[in-house]
N, C-alpha and C positions, 0 to 999 in steps of 0.2 A: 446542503449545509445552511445552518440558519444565519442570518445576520448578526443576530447575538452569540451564537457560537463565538465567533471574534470578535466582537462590540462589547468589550469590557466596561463598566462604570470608571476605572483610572484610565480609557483612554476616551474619556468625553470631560473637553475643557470650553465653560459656557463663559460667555462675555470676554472672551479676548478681547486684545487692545495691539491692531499688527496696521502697521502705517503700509506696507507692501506688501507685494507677492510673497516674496523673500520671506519677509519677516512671522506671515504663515506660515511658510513652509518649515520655516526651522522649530517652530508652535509645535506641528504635527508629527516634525521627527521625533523631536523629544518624549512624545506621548509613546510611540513606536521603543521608541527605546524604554523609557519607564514600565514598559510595560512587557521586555523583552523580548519583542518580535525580533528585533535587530542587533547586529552584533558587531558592524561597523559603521558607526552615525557617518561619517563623512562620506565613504563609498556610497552610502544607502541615499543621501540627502542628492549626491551627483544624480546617482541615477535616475533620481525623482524629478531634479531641474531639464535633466537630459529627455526625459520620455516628455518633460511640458516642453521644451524650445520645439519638441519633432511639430504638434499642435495642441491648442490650449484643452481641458480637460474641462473647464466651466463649460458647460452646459444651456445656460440662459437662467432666465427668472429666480435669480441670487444663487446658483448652485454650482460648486466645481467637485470633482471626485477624480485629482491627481490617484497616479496607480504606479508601480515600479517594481518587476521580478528580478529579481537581482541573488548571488549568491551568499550578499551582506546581511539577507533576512535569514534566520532561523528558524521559523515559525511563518505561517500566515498570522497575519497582524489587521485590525482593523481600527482608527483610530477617526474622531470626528470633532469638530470646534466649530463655535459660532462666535462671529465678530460683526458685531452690531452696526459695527460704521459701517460694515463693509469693503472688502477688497478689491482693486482692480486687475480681475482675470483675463483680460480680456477675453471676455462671454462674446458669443457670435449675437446677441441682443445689445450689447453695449453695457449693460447693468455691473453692478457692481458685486461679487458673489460674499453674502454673509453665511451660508451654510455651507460647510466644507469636509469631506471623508477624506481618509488619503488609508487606503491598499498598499498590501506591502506582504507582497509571496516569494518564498523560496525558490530559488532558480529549478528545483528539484523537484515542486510539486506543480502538476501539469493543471494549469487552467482555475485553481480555487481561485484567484484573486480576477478572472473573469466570471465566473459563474457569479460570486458575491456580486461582482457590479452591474449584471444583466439586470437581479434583480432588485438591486438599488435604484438604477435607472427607470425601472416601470414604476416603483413606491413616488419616487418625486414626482411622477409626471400627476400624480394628485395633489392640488394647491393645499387642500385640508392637513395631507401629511406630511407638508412640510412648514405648514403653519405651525402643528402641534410641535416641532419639533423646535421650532423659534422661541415658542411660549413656554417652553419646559422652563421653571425654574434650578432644576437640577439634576445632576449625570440620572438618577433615577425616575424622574417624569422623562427625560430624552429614553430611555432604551425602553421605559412599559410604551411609548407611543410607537416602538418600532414594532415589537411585542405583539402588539395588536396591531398594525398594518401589515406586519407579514403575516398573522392567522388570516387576518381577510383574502390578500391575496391569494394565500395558498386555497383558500375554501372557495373562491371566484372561478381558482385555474379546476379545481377540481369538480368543479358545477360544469364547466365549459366540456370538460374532457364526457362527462359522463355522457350530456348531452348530445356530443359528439361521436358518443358510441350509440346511445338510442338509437339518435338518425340513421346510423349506419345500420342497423337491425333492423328500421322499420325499410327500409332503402332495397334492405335484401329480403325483405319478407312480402313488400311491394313486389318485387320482384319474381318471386315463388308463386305469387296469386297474382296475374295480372290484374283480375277482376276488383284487387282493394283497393282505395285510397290512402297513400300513407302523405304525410309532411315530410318530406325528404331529407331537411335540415341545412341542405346546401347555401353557404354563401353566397350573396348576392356580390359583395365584392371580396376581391383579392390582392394583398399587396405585398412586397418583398424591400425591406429596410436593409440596408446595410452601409458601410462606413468605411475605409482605410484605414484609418487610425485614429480617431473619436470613437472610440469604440462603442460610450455611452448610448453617443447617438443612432443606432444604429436599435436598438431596447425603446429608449424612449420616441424614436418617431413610432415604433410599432405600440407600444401601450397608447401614447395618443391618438392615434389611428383608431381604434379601437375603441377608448374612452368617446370621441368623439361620433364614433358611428354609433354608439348604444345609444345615445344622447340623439341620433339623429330617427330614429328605427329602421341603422339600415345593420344587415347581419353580414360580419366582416372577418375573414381569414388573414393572417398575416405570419410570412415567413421572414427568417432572421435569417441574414449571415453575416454572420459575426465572428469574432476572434476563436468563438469558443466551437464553433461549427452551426452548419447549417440545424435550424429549432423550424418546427409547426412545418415540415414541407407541405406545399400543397401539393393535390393527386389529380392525375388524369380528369377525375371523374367530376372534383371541385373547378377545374379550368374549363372543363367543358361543359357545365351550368352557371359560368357565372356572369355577367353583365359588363366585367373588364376588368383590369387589373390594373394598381398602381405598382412603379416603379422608385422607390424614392432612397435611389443610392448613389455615394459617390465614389461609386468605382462599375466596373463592366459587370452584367447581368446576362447569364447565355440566357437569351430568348425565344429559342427554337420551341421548346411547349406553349409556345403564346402565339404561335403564328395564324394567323387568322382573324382574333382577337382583340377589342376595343384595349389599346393599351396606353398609361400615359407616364411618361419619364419627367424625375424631377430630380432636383437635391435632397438629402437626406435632411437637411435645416426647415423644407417645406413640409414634412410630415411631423416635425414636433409643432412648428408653427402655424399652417395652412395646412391642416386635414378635414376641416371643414368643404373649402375649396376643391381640395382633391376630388372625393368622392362623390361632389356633387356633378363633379365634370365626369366621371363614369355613369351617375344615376341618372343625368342629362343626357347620355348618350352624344358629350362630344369630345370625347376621344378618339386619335385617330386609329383605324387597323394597322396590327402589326405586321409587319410582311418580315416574317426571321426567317424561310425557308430552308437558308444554309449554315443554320445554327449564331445568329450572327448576335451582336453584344448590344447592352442599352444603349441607344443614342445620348444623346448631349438631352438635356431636358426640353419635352415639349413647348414648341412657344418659344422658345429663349433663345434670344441673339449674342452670339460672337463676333468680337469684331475678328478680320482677315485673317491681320497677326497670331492672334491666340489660336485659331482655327489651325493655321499651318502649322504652328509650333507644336501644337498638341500630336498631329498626324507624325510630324516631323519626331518628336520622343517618342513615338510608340515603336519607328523602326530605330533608333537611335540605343534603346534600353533592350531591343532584343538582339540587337549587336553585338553589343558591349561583352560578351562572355565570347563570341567566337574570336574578337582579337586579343583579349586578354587570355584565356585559355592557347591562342592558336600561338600567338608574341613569345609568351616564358616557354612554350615548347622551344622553337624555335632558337631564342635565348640559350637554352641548354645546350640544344646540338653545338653553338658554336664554341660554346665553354667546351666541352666536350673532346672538340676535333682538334686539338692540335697537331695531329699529323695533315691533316691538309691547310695551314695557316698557311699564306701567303698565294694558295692557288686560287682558281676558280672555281672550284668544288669545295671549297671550304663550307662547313657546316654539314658534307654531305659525304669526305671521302672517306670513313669508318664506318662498319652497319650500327654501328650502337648512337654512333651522331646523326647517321643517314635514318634511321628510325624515328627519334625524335624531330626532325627537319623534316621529312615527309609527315607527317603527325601535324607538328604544327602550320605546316602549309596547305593540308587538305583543311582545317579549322577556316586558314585565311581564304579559301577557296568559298567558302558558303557565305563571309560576311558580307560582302555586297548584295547577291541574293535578301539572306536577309534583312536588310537593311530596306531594301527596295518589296519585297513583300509583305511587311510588318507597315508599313506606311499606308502600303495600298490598304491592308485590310483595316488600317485606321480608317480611312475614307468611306471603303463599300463594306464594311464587314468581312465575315467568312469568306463571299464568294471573291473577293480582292487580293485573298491570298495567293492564289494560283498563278493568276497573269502576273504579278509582281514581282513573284520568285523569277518567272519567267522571263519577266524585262530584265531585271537587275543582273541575270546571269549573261545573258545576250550584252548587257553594256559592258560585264565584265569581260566576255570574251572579246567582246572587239568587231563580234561580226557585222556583215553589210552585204546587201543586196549584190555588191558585185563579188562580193566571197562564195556564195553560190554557184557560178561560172565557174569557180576553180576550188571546189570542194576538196576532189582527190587530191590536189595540190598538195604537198607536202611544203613543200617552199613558200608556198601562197600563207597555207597557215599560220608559217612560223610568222609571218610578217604582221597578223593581227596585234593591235595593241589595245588594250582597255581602256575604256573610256574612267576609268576610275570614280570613286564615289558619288563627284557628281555627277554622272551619265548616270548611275542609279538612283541619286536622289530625285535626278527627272522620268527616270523608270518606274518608281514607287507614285510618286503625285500620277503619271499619266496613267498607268494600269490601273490605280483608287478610281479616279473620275471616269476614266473609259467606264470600269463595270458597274460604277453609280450610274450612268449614265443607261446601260445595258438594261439595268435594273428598272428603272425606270421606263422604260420604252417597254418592258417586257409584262409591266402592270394594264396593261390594255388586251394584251391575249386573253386567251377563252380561259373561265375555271379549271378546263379539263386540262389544262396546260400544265395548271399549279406543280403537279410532281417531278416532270424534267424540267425544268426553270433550272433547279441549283445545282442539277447532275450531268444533265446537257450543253442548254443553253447559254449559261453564265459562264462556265470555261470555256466551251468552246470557242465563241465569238471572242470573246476578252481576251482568251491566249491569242486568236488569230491576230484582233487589231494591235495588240502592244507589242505582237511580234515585230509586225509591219512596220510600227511607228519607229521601233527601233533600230532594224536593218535598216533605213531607210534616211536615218538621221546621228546615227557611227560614224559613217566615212567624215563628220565635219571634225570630230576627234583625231579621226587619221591627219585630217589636214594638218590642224595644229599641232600634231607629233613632227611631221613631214617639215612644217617651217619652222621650230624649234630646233630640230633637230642641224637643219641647214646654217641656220643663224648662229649657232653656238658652233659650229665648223667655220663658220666663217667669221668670227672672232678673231681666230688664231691663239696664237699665244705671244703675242706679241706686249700685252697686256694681263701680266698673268694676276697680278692683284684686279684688275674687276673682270677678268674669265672669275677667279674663285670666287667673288662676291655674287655673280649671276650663277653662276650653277650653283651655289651654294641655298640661296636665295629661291630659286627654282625647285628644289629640293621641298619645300612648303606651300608653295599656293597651292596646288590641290593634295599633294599628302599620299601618292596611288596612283592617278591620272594622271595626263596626257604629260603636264608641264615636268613632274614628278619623273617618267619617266625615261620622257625625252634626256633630263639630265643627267639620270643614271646610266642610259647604252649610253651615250654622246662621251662619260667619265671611264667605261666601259671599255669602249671602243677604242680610245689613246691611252687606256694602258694597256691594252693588246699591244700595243707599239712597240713597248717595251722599255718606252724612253722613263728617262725622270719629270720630262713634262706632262708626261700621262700619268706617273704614278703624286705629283703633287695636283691634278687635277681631278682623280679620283678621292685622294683626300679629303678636298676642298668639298666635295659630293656629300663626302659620307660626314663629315662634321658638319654640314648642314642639314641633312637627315637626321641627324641626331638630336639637331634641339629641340625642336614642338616636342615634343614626348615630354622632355625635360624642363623643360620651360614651364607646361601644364602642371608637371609632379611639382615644380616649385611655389607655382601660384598657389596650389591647393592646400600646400605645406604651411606660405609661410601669411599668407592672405585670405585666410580661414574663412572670412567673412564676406565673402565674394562668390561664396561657390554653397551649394547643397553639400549637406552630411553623403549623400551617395556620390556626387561627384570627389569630393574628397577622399573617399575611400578607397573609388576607382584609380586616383589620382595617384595613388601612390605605385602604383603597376607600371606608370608610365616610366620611373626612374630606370627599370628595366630594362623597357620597351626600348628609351632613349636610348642608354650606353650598350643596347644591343642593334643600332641602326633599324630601328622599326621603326618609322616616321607613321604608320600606322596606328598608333597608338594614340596620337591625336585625332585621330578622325571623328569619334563619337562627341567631342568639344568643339569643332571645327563645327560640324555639321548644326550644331545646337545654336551656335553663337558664331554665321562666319564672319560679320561685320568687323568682331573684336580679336577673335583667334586667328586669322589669317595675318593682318595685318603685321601684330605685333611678331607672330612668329617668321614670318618671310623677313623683315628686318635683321632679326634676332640670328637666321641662319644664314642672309646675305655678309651678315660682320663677321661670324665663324668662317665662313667660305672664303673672306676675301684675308682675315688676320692669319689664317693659316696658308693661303698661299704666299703672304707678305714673308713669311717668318722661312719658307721652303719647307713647310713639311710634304710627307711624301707616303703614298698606302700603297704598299703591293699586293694588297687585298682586297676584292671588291667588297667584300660585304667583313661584318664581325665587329663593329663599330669599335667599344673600346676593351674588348676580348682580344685583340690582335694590337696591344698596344705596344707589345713584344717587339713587332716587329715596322711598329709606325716610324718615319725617320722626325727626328727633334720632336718626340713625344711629349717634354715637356709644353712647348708652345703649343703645342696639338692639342693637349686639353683644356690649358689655358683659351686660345680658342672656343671650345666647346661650353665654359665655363661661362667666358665672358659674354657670348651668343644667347645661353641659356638665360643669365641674369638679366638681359637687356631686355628681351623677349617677355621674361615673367614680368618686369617691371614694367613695362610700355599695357602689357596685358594689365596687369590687377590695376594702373590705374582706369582704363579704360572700361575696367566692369563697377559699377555702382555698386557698395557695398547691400546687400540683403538683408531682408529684415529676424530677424532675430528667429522666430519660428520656421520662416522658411530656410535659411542657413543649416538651423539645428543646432543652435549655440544657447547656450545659458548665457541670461544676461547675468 
C-alpha cells in the first residue's frame, strides 16, 4: 500500500499553531474525522492518548507518528500537520517534534496501519525528505514530496532485491564450477532492530543502519522484528560469511544462530543514533564472541553498566511475569470449586467434597503446583539464559517441596513426608537467583574447555552439574525453614488463648509476611489444628486466619483500582483478579506484588491483616471452615463484623500501601495526562 493511498490532501494541515501535545492531538483527530476514517472522535482520540501514555511515538530530529487500532476507525486513515514552533513529545533526543502523522486502522484490518509506518519510518530517516516536507508550502507540494520519496524508495528496495538475487546465482554458479570466480554478494555486516512498543524504532534504526553503512562502503544486512513480523531474515549462509552482527533491540533476541560469532548488543535508540559506532566496532573486530549454545537471549548491551538494583529487578520480573498466569489461572479455578461446594461448607474438604468442585480444585491446585517452579526458573534463566532454566525449575520445586538432606534417610517414610513443609516463595526466590548464577558461573568455567567440547556443553554439562549443585544448595539449606515453621508453630501454642484479641492480631498478621511460606503456614495448621478441637476458640481462631489471608489480595486489587497512578497498566489489570483471589482466601494472589516490591507490600499488608485478625477476634467472630474465605460467609458466626473486619484490614493496607509507593510517571503508568 502506498502512503498516498491514505495521505489525502484534506488530511495534510500546514502551520498549525498547538501550544501542547494535547492540543496536536485533537489537530489530527479532527483531520481523521474530516476525512472519515473515524467514526467516534472521542473513543478514537482515547485510544490515541492511551497507546502515547504506553511510550512516546516522537521519534527524534522533530518527528512523532502517534498510531491507534481501534474499532472507532472505519477506514484506515492517514492524517499529517506541521507546527512550526514545535511540540513537546517527549522525543528520546529531547527536541521538540514539528512534523507529525497520526495512523488510524480499523480494529478489523490486520496490520495496514503498521506496514504504512514501517515505511514511514525508513523515508524520515532521510534529513532531505523531511526537509522537503517542512518546505512544502502546500497540502499539494507535502504529498508530490512523498510521491517521489516513496518511488525512490521503492526503486532502492527493488535495486537491493535484484542484486540480491544476482549474488545468489553467481553464489550457486560458483558453486557448479568450482574453477570460477564469482563476487558472492555476501554482507559483511549483519544486524537485527527491533522494539516492544516504539514500534517506529525498530524501521528506522534499520534504514539508518543501512543509510550509514553505504555512506561508509561497508555492505550491510538488516533484519526487523517488528509489530508486523519478522522482514529481510538473515540465512545460514549470510551469518556464516559475515564479519559479526549487531544487536540493536529492546527486547530479547534468540541467539543461538550467532553462536560462535563476533556479536554486539545494544539499544534500539543506538542504531537510529550511533550506527556509525556500531559497525565500526564489528569492522574493527571488537566485538566480543557470542557463546548462545543453549539457544539463549540478547544480553543487556555490550559495554553497559547497571547498577545492582535494576540488575535484580530485572531478573526478579522476568520470573515474576511468568508466574503471574499460573496463580491467576490456578486462584479463579480454585475460586469456583468453593462457590461450587456447598455440600461440603463447613468441613474440611470443603472445595473438594463433590467431583464437579473436586475437579475444579484439583485443576487449580496442580496450576499452584508449578508457580513456584516457575517463578524460581524464569529468574535463573534471566541470569544464565537457556541453560538456567533447568536447575531453576529444579530449585524452586525442591523449595517448594520442603525437602532436606535429612528427608533422604526417610524417603519411604510416609509420615516423614507428610511433615515436609515449603519453604514458600521466598526459598524460591533464593532458588531462582542461586540456580541463575550457579550456571553463569558453570558457564563460565566451561569457556576454557577444548572446541571439541562445544556440542555437550548445553546438552550435558550445563544441566548436569547445575541441577546437581542447586540440588545440594537447597536440600542442604530447607531444614532452616523447617526450623522457622517448628518455632512458629510452638510460639503461637504457647500464646494460649488467654489473649484472644492479639492471638487474632498475630496469626492474622502472619498470614502475610511471606504469603505461602513458612510464617504463612505455620499460621494456618496452628488455626487448623484448634479447630480440630472443636471448641469456639478454635473456630474464632481460624477465622482471625482466614480474614487475614484475605487481605493482601484485596488490598492490591484496591490500590490498583483506586491509586491508578502508582502501579503499571499490567499491574492494574492483573489487579483486578486479586478481588477474587482475596474474598476467596488465596493470599497467593499477592505474591507477584510482594516479590516485585517487598519493602512496601509486606509491610503495609501484614498491618492491614494483623487489624483484620485481631477486630475480628475482638468482635467473636467464629469459621468452621478452614478454607472458602467469603464463600462460606453462610456459615461465619457475626458475619457482619467479619467483613467489616476484612474491609477495614483491606483499606488500611491499600492506604498505608499507595502512600508508600511514589506516584509514576505518566508513560510508565500508562495513563494519559
Amino acid at each position: 500500500m502506498k502512503i498516498t493511498e491514505l495521505l489525502k490532501k484534506d488530511g495534510v494541515k500546514l502551520g498549525v499553531v498547538a501550544a501542547t501535545q494535547a492540543e496536536a492531538i485533537d489537530e489530527l483527530v479532527d483531520l481523521q474525522v474530516a476525512c472519515g476514517a473515524v467514526n467516534d472522535r472521542a473513543k478514537y482520540r482515547q485510544a490515541v492518548l492511551d497507546r502515547e501514555a504506553q511510550f512516546s511515538t516522537a521519534v527524534g530530529e522533530g518527528i512523532a507518528i502517534p498510531h491507534a487500532k481501534t474499532a472507532a476507525v472505519s477506514k484506515a486513515g492517514l492524517v499529517a500537520i506541521t507546527v512550526p514552533a514545535g511540540v513537546d513529545w517527549k522525543a528520546p533526543d529531547g527536541k521538540p517534534s514539528d512534523l507529525i502523522f497520526l495512523i488510524a486502522a480499523p480494529d478489523t484490518q490486520a496490520n495496514v496501519h503498521l506496514e504504512v509506518l514501517a515505511k514511514l519510518s525508513a523515508l524520515l530517516m532521510h534529513a532531505d525528505f523531511a526537509a522537503a516536507l517542512r518546505a512544502a508550502k502546500t497540502p499539494e507540494e507535502f504529498l508530490a514530496a512523498i510521491d517521489k520519496a516513496e518511488a525512490e524508495h521503492d526503486a532502492e528496495q527493488a535495486a537491493k532485491e535484484a542484486k540480491a538475487a544476482a549474488a545468489k546465482a553467481a553464489r550457486e554458479a560458483a558453486a557448479a564450477d568450482a574453477g570460477a570466480a564469482a563476487d558472492t554478494g555476501l554482507p559483511q555486516v549483519l544486524a537485527i532492530t527491533a522494539c516492544p512498543t516504539g514500534i517506529a524504532h525498530t524501521y528506522m534504526a534499520a534504514e539508518n543502519l543501512e543509510k550509514v553503512a553505504e555512506q561508509m562502503g561497508v555492505t550491510i544486512k538488516v533484519e526487523t522484528q517488528g509489530s508486523v513480523g519478522t522482514k529481510n531474515a538473515l540465512t545460514a549462509e549470510e551469518i556464516a560469511a559475515c564479519r559479526g552482527i549487531i544487536i540493536a533491540a529492546d527486547k530479547g533476541i534468540e541467539l543461538g544462530r550467532f553462536n560462535g560469532k563476533p556479536l554486539y548488543s545494544t539499544n534500539v535508540s543506538a542504531g537510529i543514533n550511533d550506527a556509525e559506532k556500531l559497525i565500526n566496532i564489528i569492522m574493527n573486530g571488537e566485538a566480543p564472541i557470542c557463546h548462545a549454545e543453549g539457544g539463549a537471549s540478547a544480553p543487556a548491551a555490550s559495554g553497559a553498566t547497571e547498577s545492582l538494583g535494576s540488575t535484580v529487578y530485572k531478573h526478579l520480573m522476568n520470573g515474576v511475569s511468568h508466574m503471574l498466569p499460573f496463580v491467576v489461572g490456578g486462584g479463579i479455578l480454585m475460586a469456583i470449586s468453593f462457590l461450587l461446594d456447598q455440600a461440603g461448607m463447613g468441613t474440611a474438604s470443603y472445595g473438594s467434597s463433590t467431583p464437579l468442585a473436586a475437579f475444579f480444585n484439583l485443576v487449580g491446585n496442580q496450576a499452584f503446583n508449578f508457580m513456584l517452579p516457575i517463578l524460581a526458573g524464569y529468574i535463573s534463566m534471566s541470569i544464565a539464559d537457556r541453560p538456567g532454566l533447568a536447575p531453576g525449575f529444579v530449585g524452586g520445586w525442591i523449595a517448594k517441596q520442603g525437602y532436606t538432606l535429612g528427608y533422604l534417610a526417610t524417603a519411604m517414610d510416609a509420615e516423614a513426608q507428610g511433615a515436609l513443609i515449603s519453604g514458600g516463595f521466598i526459598a524460591a526466590l533464593f532458588a531462582g537467583f542461586a540456580a541463575g548464577y550457579i550456571t553463569y558461573g558453570i558457564e563460565k568455567a566451561c569457556d576454557r574447555l577444548p572446541d571439541s567440547l562445544e556440542g555437550i556443553k548445553p546438552v550435558l554439562l550445563y544441566p548436569l552439574i547445575s541441577i546437581f549443585l542447586i540440588g545440594l544448595v537447597m536440600l542442604a539449606l530447607n531444614p532452616i525453614f523447617g526450623a522457622i515453621n517448628a518455632w512458629l508453630s510452638s510460639a503461637l501454642a504457647g500464646m494460649g488463648t488467654g489473649n484472644m484479641v492479639l492471638l487474632g492480631a498475630v496469626v492474622g498478621g502472619m498470614m502475610s509476611v511471606d504469603m505461602g511460606g513458612p510464617f504463612n503456614k505455620a499460621a494456618y495448621v496452628f488455626g487448623t489444628a484448634m479447630l480440630a478441637d472443636g471448641t469456639s476458640t478454635g473456630q474464632i481462631i481460624m477465622a482471625s486466619v482466614m480474614v487475614g489471608g484475605m487481605v493482601p489480595p484485596i488490598a492490591i486489587a484496591l490500590s490498583t483500582t483506586i491509586f491508578k497512578n502508582r502501579w503499571s497498566s499490567a499491574d492494574r489489570k492483573a489487579g483486578v483478579v486479586n478481588y477474587i483471589m482475596g474474598l476467596s482466601f488465596i493470599t497467593e494472589g499477592a505474591i507477584p506484588y510482594a516479590a516485585a516490591d517487598p519493602g512496601r507490600v509486606l509491610p503495609s499488608c501484614i498491618i492491614g491483616s494483623a487489624l483484620a485478625g485481631a477486630i475480628s477476634a475482638a468482635f467473636g467472630c467464629t469459621s468452621p471452615a478452614p478454607h472458602g474465605g467469603a464463600w462460606v460467609i453462610a456459615v461465619i458466626g457475626n458475619p457482619v463484623m467479619y467483613l467489616a473486619a476484612l474491609a477495614i484490614g483491606a483499606v488500611v493496607a491499600c492506604l498505608i500501601l499507595s502512600f508508600l509507593k511514589k506516584p509514576l510517571p505518566a508513560e510508565e503508568a500508562g495513563l494519559a495526562k
